[in-house]
N, C-alpha and C positions, 0 to 999 in steps of 0.2 A: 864688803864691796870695796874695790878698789878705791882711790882717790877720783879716777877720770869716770868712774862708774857714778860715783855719786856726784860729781859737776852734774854729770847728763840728766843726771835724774831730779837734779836742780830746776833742772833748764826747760827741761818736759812740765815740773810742775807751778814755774813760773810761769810758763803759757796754758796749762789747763790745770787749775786747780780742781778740778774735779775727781781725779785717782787719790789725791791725800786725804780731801772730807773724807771720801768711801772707804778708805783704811784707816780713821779714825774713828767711823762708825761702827765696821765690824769689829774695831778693839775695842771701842765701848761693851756691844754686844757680849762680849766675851766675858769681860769683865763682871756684866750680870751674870751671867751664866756660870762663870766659878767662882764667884763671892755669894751667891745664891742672893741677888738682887732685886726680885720679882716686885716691890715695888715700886722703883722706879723707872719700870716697863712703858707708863704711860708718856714721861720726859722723853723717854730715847724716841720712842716713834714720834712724838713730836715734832723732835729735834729733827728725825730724818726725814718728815715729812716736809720740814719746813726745807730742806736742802734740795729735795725736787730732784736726786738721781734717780732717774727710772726703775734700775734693777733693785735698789733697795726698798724702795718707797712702796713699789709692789707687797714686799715681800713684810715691810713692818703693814701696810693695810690689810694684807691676808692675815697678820697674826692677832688683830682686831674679830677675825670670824669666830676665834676660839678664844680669847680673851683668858677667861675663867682659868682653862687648862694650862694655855702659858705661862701667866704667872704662877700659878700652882709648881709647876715642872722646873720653875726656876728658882723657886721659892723653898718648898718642900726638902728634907733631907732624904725622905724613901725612893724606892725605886723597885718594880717590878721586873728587873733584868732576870734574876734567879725564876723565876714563874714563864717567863718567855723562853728559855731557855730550856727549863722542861718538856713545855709542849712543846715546841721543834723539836726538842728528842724520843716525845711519843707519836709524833706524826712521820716523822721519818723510818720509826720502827713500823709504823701500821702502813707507810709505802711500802716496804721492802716486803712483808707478807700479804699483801693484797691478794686476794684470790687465792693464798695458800692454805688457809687456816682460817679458824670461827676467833668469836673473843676469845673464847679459854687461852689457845697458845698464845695471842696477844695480851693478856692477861700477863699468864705466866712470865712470857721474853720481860714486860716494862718492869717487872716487881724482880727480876731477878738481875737488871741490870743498875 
């Protein structure tokens, strides 16, 4: 950023500090996220809770629906990307032959690709 870029951007959040929480939140956020952080999930929604910006506060309450899975997902080293990625690649194949063919040739096409 320029110099006259960051006055401005001074001056914006001299009078609403409200954009710096929210980007202090989501780099919180993140920071669980690649530090594999997942217990102290519970502090951060706290925290955003306690800051009362609309769009976040939603979205740390909805992560409360699923609790268990979140911190797992932040927490955990595995991941099932390889497994998802499969099936998209055998569903895509069973679009493309739709109505052309039984299992067999679908069969054969996944095992031969």
């Amino acid at each position: 950023m320029t110099e006259e870029e960051r006055a401005a951007l001074k001056d914006v959040l001299a009078r609403c500090p409200e954009p710096d929480a929210a980007a202090e939140h989501v780099h919180d956020f993140g920071e669980l996220r690649a530090g594999r952080l997942g217990a102290m999930l519970p502090a951060w929604i706290d925290a955003v809770d306690a800051s009362q910006l609309p769009g976040l506060t939603g979205f740390a309450l909805h992560l409360l629906r699923g609790f268990d899975a979140v911190t797992a997902g932040l927490t955990l080293d595995w991941s099932s990307g390889s497994i998802e990625g499969a099936v998209s690649r055998i569903k895509k194949i069973k679009r493309q032959l739709y109505g052309r063919a039984g299992f067999e040739l679908l069969r054969k096409t996944i095992l031969l690709q």
